[in-house]
C-alpha positions as CSV (number, residue, x, y, z in Angstrom):
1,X,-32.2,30.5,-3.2
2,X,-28.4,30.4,-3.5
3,X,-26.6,28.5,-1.2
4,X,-23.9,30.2,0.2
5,X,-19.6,29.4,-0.5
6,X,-19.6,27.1,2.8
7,X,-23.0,25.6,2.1
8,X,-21.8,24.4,-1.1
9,X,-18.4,23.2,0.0
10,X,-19.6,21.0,2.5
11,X,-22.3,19.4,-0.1
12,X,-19.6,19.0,-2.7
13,X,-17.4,17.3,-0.2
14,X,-20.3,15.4,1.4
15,X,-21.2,13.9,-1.8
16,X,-17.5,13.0,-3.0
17,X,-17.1,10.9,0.1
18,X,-20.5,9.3,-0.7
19,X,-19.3,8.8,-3.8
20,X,-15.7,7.2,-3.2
21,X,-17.7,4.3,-1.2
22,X,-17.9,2.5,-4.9
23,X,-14.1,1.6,-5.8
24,X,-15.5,1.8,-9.4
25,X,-16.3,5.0,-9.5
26,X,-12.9,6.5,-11.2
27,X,-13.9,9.9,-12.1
28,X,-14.8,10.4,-7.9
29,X,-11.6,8.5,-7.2
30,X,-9.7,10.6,-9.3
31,X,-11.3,13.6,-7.8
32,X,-11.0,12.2,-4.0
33,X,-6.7,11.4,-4.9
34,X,-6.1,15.0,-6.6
35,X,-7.4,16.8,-3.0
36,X,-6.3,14.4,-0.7
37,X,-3.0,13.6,-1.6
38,X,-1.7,16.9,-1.8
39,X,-3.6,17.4,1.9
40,X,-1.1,14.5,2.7
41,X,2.1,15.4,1.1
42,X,1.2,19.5,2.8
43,X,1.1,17.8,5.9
44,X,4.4,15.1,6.1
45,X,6.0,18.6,4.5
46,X,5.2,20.7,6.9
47,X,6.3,18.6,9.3
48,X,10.3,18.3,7.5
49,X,10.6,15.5,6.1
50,X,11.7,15.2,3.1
51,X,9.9,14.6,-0.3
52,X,10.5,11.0,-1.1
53,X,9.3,11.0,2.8
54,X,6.0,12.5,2.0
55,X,5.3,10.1,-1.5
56,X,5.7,7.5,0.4
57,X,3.6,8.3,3.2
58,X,0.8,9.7,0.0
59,X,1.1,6.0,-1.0
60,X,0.2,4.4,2.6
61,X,-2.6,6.3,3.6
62,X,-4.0,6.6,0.6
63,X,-3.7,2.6,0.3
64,X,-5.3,3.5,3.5
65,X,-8.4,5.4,3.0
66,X,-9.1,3.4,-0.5
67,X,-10.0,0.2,2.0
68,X,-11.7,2.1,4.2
69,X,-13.6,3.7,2.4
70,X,-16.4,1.3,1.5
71,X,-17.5,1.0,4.5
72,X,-16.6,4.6,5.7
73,X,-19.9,6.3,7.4
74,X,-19.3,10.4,7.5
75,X,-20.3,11.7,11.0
76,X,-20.0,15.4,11.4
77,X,-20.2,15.3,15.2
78,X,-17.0,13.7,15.1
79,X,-15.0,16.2,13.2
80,X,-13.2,16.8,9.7
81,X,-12.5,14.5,7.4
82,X,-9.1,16.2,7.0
83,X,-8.3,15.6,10.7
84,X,-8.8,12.0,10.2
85,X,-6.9,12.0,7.1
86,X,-4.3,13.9,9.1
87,X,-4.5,11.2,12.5
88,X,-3.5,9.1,9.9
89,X,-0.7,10.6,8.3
90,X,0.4,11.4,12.2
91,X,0.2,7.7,13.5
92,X,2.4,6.7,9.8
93,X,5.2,9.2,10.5
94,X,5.7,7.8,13.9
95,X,5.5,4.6,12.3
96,X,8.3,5.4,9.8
97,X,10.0,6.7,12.9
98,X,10.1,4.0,15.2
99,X,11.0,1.3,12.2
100,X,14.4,4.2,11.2
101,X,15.3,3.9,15.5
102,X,15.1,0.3,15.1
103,X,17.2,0.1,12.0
104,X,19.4,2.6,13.5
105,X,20.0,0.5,16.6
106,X,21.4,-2.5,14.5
107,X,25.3,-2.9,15.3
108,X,27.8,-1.8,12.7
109,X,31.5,-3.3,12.2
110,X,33.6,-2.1,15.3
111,X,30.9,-1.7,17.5
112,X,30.8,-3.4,21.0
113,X,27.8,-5.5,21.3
114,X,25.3,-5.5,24.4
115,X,27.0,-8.6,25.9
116,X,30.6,-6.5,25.7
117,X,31.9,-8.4,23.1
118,X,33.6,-6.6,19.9
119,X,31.9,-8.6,17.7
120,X,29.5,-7.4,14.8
121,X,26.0,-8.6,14.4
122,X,26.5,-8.5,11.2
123,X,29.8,-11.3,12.0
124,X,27.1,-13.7,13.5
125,X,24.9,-14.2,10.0
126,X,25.4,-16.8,8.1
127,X,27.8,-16.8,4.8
128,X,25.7,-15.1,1.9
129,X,28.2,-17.1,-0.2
130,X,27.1,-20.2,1.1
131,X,23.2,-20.8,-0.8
132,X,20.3,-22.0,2.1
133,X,18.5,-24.6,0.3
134,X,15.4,-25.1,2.3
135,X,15.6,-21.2,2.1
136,X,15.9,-21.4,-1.8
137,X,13.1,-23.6,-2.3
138,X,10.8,-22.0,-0.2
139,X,11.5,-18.7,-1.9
140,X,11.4,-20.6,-5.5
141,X,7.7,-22.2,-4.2
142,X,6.2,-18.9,-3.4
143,X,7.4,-17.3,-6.4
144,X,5.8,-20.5,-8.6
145,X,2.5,-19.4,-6.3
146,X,2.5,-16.2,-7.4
147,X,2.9,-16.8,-11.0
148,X,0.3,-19.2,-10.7
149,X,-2.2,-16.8,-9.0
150,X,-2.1,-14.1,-11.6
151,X,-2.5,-16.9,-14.4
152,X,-5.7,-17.9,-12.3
153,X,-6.5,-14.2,-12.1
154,X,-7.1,-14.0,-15.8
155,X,-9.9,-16.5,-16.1
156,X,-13.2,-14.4,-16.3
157,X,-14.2,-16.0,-12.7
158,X,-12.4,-13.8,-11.4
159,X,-13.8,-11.0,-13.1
160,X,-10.9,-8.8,-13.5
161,X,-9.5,-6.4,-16.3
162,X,-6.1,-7.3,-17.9
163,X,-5.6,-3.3,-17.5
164,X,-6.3,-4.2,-13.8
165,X,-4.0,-7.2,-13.6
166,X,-0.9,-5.0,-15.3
167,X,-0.9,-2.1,-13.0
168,X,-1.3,-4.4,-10.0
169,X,1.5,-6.7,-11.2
170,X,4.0,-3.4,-11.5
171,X,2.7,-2.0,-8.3
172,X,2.3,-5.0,-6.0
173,X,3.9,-8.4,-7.4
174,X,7.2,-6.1,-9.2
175,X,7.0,-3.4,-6.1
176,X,7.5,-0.7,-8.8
177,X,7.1,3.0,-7.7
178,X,3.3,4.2,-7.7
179,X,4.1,7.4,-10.0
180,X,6.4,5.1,-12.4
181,X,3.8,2.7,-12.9
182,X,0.8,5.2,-13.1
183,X,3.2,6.9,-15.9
184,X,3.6,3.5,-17.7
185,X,-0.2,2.9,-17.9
186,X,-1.4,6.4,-18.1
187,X,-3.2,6.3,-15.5
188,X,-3.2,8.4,-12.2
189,X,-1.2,7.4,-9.5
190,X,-5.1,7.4,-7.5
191,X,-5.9,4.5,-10.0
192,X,-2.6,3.0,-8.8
193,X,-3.6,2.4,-5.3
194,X,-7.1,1.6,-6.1
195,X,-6.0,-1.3,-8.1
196,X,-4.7,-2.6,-5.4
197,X,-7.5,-2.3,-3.0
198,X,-9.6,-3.7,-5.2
199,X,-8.1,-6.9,-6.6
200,X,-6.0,-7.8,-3.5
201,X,-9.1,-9.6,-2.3
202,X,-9.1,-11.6,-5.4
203,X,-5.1,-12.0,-5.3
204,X,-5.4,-13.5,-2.3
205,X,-8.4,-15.8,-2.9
206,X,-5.9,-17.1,-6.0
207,X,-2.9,-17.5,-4.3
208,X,-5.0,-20.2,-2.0
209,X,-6.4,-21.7,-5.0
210,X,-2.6,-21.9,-6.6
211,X,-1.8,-23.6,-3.3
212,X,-4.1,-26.5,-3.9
213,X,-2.7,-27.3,-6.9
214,X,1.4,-27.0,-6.5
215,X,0.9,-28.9,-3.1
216,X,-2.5,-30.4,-2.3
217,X,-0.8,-32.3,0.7
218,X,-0.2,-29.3,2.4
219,X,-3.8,-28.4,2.3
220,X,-5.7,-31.0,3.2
């Protein structure tokens, strides 16, 4: 018997979602990205924001839904997928929102500050031109972690592709643009965020390992 248009939606659908639960399943991944991203960026659209606005909301909950999904159990009694996948985008606009009040509520030169002084915030920083050197060599010590951590990456322990490694050191370590990067490794920008999901884990895990070695005495 054939199944009827609706039928066969929901069974298509059903099964991609099934599918997506195994991050190494690139083909569904790719699928799951093409439909749901544009759901995303319709959505952050619709609501007038702009279109750098709506990529970088496509980035976050897609960053999102790639870590939940492994664990992600469908229920239809609880509604859509899409209105989760919309919840989401929803709860990361007012996000976006209340981080641009925030910023917006930072004083600017000539502006009386809350204690009815005239002076700037921005007067009560310290000198850029003057370097910090605890600052300086704690910034110089995380950087030597993080080098360290993608060398320890590499060793087969870790189990991890060097395709893997580059796309997550443009995305994550170089904080590169999702679409650049995908472009560089021609890739879809879906495979983008995956990599991330997936060897953040193992990032991680190394960065603690890197730890032990530059400064044992602070691990012990």
């Amino acid at each position: 018997m054939e199944r009827n248009a609706d039928a066969l939606t929901f069974s298509t659908r059903y099964s991609l979602l099934r599918d997506v639960k195994d991050l190494n399943n690139d083909k569904r991944w790719s699928e799951f990205y093409s439909i749901y991203s544009a759901y995303i960026e319709k959505v952050v659209r619709c609501e007038g924001k702009s279109e750098q606005t709506a990529r970088d909301i496509v980035a976050k909950v897609m960053e999102e839904l790639a870590a939940m999904m492994p664990a992600f159990v469908y229920d239809t009694t609880q509604g859509r997928f899409r209105s989760l996948v919309k919840t989401m985008v929803k709860r990361r606009l007012i996000d976006k929102f209340r981080v641009e009040e925030k910023e917006g509520e930072r004083l600017t030169p000539g502006q009386v500050s809350r204690d009815g002084s005239d002076t700037c915030l921005r007067d009560n920083q310290p000198d850029p031109s003057i370097p910090n050197t605890r600052e300086l060599a704690a910034k110089d010590f995380a950087i030597a972690i993080v080098r360290r951590a993608m060398q320890l990456l590499r060793d087969p322990a870790f189990k991890t592709s060097e395709g893997q490694l580059q796309i997550f050191d443009d995305y994550v370590i170089c904080e590169m643009d999702a679409t650049v990067v995908a472009n560089n490794h021609n890739v879809d920008v879906g495979q983008v965020y995956l990599s991330k999901t997936r060897l953040m884990p193992k990032f991680k895990e190394a960065c603690v390992q890197a730890m032990k070695e530059l400064a044992p005495e602070e691990t012990n």
